[in-house]
N, C-alpha and C positions, 0 to 999 in steps of 0.2 A: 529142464530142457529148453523153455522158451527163453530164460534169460542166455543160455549159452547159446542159441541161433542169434539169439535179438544182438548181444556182444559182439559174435563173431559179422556179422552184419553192417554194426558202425565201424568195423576195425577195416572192411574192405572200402568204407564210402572214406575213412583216412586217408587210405594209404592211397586211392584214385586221387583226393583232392591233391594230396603232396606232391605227387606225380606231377599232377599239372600246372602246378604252380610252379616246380623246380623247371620243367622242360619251358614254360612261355612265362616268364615272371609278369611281365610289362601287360601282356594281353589278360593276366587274370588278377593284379591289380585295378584295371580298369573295369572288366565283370563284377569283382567284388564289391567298388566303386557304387554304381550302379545300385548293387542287388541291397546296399544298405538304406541307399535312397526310398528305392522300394521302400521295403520296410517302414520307413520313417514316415513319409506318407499314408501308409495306409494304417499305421497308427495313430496316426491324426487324426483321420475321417476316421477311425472306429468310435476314438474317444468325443469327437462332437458331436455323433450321431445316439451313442448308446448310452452315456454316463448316463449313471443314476444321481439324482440329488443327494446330497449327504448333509446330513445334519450337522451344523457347528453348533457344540457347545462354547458357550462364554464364560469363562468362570472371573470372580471377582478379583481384582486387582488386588496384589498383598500390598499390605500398609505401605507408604512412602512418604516420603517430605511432601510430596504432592497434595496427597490425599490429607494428610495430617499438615498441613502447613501450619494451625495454629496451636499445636501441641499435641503431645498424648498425655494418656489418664491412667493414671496409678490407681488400683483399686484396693481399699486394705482388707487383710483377710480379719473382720472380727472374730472374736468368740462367739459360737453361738448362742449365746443368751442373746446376742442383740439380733438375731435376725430368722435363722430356722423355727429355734427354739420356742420361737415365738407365734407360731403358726401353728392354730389351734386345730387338730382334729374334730371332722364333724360325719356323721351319720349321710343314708342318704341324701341329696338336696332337696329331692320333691317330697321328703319327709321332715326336714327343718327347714322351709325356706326364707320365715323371719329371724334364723340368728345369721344376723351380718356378717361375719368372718369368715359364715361355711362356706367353701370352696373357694374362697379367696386368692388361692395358692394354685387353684388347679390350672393343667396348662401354662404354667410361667406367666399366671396369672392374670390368663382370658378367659377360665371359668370353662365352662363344659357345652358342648354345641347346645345352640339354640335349634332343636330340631324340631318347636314346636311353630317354627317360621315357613316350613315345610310349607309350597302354596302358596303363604304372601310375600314373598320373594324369588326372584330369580332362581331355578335349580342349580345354574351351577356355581350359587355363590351359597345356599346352605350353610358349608361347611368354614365359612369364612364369618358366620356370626355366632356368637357365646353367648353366656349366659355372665358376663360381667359385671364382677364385684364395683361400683364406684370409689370405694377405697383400696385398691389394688394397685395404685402407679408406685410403688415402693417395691413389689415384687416384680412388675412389667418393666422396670427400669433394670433392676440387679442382675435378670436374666438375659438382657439386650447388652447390655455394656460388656456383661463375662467375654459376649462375641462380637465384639466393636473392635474395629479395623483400628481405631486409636490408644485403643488399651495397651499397658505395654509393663511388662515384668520390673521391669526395671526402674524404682521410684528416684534413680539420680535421673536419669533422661525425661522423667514426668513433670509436666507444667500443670495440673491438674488431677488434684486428688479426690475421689470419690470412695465416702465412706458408707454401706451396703447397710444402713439402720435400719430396724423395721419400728421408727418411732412411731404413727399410725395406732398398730397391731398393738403395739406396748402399752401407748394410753390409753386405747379401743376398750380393751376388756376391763378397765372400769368405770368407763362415764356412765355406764346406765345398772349401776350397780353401788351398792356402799361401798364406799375406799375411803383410804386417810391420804392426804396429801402425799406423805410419804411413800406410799404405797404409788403412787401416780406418777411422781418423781423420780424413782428408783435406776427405774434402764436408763431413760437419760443421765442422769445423776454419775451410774459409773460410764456412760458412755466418756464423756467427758474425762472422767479420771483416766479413764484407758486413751484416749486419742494423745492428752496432755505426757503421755508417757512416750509416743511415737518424734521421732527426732524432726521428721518433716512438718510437722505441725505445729512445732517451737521454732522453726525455721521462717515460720511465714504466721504466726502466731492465728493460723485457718483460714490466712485470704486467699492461699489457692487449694481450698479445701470445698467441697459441697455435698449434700444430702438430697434426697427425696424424699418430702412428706407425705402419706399418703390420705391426710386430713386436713382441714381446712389450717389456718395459722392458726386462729382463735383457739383450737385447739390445745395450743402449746403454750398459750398466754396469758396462764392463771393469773388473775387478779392479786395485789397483794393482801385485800380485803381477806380478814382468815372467813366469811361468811362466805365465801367464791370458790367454791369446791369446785367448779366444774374445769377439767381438763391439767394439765401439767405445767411447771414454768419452765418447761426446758428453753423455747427463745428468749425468754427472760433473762436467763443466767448471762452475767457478763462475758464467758469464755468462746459466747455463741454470738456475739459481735460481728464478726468479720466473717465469717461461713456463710456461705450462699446455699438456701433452701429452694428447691424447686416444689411447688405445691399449688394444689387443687380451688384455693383463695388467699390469694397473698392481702397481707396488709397496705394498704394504698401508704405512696410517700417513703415505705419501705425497702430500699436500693438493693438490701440482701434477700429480699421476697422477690423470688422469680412464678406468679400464674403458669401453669400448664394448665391441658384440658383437659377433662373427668373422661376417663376411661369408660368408653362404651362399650357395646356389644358387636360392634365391625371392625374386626382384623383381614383385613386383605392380604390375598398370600400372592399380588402381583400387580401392577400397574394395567392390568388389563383390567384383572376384578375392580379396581378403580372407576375404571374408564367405565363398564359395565353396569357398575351402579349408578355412576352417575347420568346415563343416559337413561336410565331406570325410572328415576325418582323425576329424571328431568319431563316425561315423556306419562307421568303418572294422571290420571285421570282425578284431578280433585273436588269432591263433592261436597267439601263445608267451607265455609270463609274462614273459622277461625276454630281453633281448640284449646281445652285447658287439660293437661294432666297433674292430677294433686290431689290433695285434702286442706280440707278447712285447719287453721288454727285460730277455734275457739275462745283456746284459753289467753290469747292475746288483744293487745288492743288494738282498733283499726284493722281486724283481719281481711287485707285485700283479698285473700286469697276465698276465704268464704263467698266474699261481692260475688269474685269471678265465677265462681262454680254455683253459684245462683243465676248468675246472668246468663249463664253459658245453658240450665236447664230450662229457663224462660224463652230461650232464642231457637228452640227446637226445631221450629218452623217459621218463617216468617212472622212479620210483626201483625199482618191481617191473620195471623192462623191458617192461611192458606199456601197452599205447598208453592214452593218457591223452586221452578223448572232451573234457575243458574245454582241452586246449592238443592241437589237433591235428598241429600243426606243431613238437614238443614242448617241454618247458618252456624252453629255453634254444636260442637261435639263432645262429649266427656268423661274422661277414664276420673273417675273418685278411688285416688288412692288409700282412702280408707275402705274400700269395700274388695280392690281390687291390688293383687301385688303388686309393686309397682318397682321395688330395689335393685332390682337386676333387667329390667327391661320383661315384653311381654307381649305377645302378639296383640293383644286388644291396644296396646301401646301403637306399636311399629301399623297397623291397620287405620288407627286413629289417624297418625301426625303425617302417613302416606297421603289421607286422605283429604286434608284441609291446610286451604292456602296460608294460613297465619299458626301461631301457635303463642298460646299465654305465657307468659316466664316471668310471675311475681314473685319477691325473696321469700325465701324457706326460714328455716331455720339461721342459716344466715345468707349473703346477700346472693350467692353464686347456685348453682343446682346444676348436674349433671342433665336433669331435663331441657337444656336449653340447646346441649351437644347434641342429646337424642331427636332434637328438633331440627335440627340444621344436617344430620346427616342424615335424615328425611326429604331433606330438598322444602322441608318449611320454613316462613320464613320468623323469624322471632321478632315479639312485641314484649321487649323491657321498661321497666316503671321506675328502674332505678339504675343511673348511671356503672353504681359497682359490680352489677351482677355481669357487665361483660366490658365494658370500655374501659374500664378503671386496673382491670385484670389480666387480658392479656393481647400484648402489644405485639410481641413476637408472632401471635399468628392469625389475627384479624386486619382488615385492612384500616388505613387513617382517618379514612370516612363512613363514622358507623351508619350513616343515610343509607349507603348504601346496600347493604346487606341485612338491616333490622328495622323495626320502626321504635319508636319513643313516644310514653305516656306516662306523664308523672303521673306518681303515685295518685299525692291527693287530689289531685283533677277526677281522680276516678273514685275514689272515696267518699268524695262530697257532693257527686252528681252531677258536678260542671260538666264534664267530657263523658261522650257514650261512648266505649271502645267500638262497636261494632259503626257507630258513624264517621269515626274516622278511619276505618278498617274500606268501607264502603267507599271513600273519597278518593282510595284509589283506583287508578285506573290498570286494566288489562294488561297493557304495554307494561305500565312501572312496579305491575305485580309480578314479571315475566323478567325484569333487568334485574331486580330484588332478589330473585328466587335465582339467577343464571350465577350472583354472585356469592349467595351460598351455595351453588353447588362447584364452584372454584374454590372456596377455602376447604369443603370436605377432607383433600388427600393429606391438610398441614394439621390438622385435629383428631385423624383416626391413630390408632396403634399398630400398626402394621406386622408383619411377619419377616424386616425388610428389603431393602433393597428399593428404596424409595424415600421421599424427603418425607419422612411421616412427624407425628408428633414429637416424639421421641428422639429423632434426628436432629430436630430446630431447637428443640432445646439444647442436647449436648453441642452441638453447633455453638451454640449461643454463649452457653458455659465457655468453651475454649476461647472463643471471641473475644468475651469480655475481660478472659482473667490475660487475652497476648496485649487486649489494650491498656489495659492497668499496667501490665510490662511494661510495655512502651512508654505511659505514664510517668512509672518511676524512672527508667532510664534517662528520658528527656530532664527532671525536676533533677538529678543528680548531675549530669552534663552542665546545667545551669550551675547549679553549686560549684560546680569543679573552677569554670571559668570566672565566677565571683571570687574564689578564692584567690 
């Protein structure tokens, strides 16, 4: 009933308006005139009075010549023997935490929140720090590029081929175990056979080809000594010439060794958590001069690294014995990673390197250590004994002046008691411990592994990659040009 009054209702306010219009055209074109004006005004003032804010989303730009100017990347699908296959199942982690490999994989290879950070960190970046493998940049890479704006189906339009090896993983599982060389050699061995059979890599005989290591090179660079069991000849092999490795300790003088940085336990899932930590660490209350995280090697000679974790428990407190009001926590601090885990990061870690303005970083096992990353994305600043362990190693994301961002102590200055580190620690001053520390916390966003959407480590590298293989392009172009015209 209501829709038929409400009907018969507009049908009378019709047929009036027709009326009127038919009998005065001119007089009710200018009404109507009028009444839209209305309208139109007071839809204006409604809308600048009342809008609600609305949220713009920004979504990311799909690939373009722009954004890829210097190429895309051809990814090949291996078999998996060389890459899943090879990713060892492990147990809970707080129930094996000394086998290296376990959880290596987990998270695309950020490992599992560090939620035992809970309290000495920021709450709401918690979730932006793991329990990071240092051998993982082989699965943090494979899983970034899958979803890289450069990537591209189609290996005729690729200037850049990336082959997804889990070499690491492959010779991991038997350095600290009996194996035959064979046995070491083997993934590599058919990796090779298998790449050698793909058309694009006889094309370019693997100069626009690259991998990720996720071990040092040394690694890969079995001695041909047969008494040199340790590690595989995969960069040995001739076939591996011209391929470009991204890895965690390149060999210096080495053009096809590209240094990245050892994967930490801070992934930022945004330019803010950036910004956040950084004001964090920058605004940190520090109560020792200097710190060492490690263990002694004994069984070696000259172990710096003993001196240092001796000198660092001798320094507890002032050199009077008396507590020392500018380092309340006293001058020298120390996580003894023999007593204390130390492979994946660790609150007594992260509390440590928070806490003290300097941090020790003498070579390990060999010359580079992930502790040194863990140090500087602490806002500490690093004291190197050996040129290799960071100048020698990576260009791409440190800046040209290592003054600025580390200090310098040869080794054997410290070995033979010439130099006190803690007196030359001491000769700086306030100010120059403050520019020091402002420029590690500038290089933090180009060394972390991000979540992206941000120049992360990860980025400057593949960056880097496409850069170097458009100017070898350009290289050969120009060198043929010349030939054409000599001819």
């Amino acid at each position: 009933m209501f829709i038929l009054k409400k009907s018969s209702f507009i049908n009378k306010v019709f047929y009036s308006i027709h009326s009127q219009i038919t009998s005065h055209p001119l007089v009710s074109l200018f009404i109507f005139s009028i009444f839209i004006i209305q309208i139109l005004l007071l839809s204006t003032h409604y809308s600048l009075h009342t809008r609600q804010p609305v949220a713009v989303v920004v979504s990311s730009p799909p690939p373009s010549v722009a954004v890829c100017e210097d190429g895309n990347i051809y990814v090949y699908e291996l078999p998996n023997m060389f890459n899943s296959d090879l990713i060892t199942p492990c147990g809970n982690l707080d129930l094996d935490p000394w086998h290296w490999q376990c959880g290596v994989a987990t998270n695309g290879g950020y490992g599992t929140t560090a939620s035992e950070l809970t309290g000495i960190i920021p709450a709401s970046l918690v979730e932006t720090w793991h329990r990071t493998n240092q051998f993982s940049s082989e699965i943090i890479f494979h899983n970034r590029i899958m979803r890289h704006e450069c990537k591209t189906l189609e290996p005729e339009s690729a200037t850049a081929f990336y082959i997804p090896f889990y070499g690491g993983l492959a010779v991991g599982k038997y350095l600290f175990s009996e194996s035959t060389n064979e046995e070491r050699d083997f993934h590599g061995v058919k990796l090779i056979e298998w790449v050698q059979s793909q058309p694009y890599w006889n094309k370019s005989n693997g100069s626009d080809h690259f991998l990720v290591l996720g071990r040092i090179t040394w690694d890969f660079r079995r001695l041909t000594d047969p008494e040199k069991k340790w590690g595989s000849k995969f960069l040995n092999m001739p076939e591996m010439e011209n391929l470009t490795r991204l890895t965690i300790e390149r060999a210096p003088g080495d053009y096809h060794d590209i240094g990245i940085p050892y994967p930490t336990g801070f992934h930022p899932l945004s330019v803010n958590d950036i910004q956040t930590w950084q004001n964090f660490v920058r605004a940190y209350n520090r109560t020792s001069l200097f710190t060492f995280v490690g263990a002694a090697r004994d069984d070696i000679g000259d172990d710096i690294r003993g001196l240092l974790l001796r000198t660092c428990r001798n320094e507890s407190l002032s050199r009077s014995g008396e507590s020392n009001s500018k380092y309340p926590s006293g001058t020298c601090r120390v996580v003894d990673c023999a007593v204390t885990l130390c492979a994946n990061g660790s609150s007594a870690i992260m509390e440590t390197l928070l806490g003290s303005e300097f941090c020790l970083q003498p070579r390990g096992d060999s010359f580079t250590r992930r502790s040194v990353f863990d140090c500087m994305i602490a806002g500490s600043v690093p004291v190197l004994f050996w040129t290799r362990t960071m100048y020698d190693q990576y260009e791409w994301y440190l800046p040209d002046e290592p003054e600025s961002y580390s200090v310098f102590i040869d080794h054997d200055d410290v070995s033979s008691g010439k130099i006190s580190v803690r007196d030359v620690l001491e000769s700086y001053s306030k100010e120059q411990v403050r520019k020091k520390r402002e420029s590690v916390i500038e290089i933090i966003p180009k060394i972390v592994y991000s979540d992206g959407g941000m120049k992360d480590a990860f980025e400057i590298a593949i960056d880097g990659v496409l850069r170097r293989f458009k100017e070898e392009r350009d290289q050969r172009r120009g060198e043929t040009a010349i030939d054409v015209v000599r001819d």
